[in-house]
N, C-alpha and C positions, 0 to 999 in steps of 0.2 A: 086332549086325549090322543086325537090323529098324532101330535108334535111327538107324542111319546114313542108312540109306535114306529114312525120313521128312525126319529136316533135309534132306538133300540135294532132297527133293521142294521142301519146304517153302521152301528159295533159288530153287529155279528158278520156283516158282510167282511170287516176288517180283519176278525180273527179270521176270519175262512181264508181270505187270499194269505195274512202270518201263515197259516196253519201251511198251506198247500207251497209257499216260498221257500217252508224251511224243511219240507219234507223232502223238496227236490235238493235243498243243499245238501243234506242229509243223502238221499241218494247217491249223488252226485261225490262223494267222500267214498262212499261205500263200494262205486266203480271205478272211483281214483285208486283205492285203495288193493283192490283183488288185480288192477291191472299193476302195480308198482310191485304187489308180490310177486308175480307172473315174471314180468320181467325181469326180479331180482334174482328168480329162481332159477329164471334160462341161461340169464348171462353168469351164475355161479355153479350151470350147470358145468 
């Protein structure tokens, strides 16, 4: 019963660090993103 309880810790603990890896890539695109238009913007300004 304990053996279950750890894996089962042990998956959720996996999705959380998936969860929180792909939130920052995601981020991270979405500050790539508003700086690449910024700049597209100034230099066509």
């Amino acid at each position: 019963m304990t053996k279950n309880k750890v894996e089962t810790s042990k998956k959720v603990d996996i999705q959380k660090i998936f969860v929180r890896i792909m939130a920052c890539i995601l981020a991270l695109l979405m500050v790539l993103g508003i700086g690449g238009t910024l700049l597209f913007y100034l230099i066509a300004m």
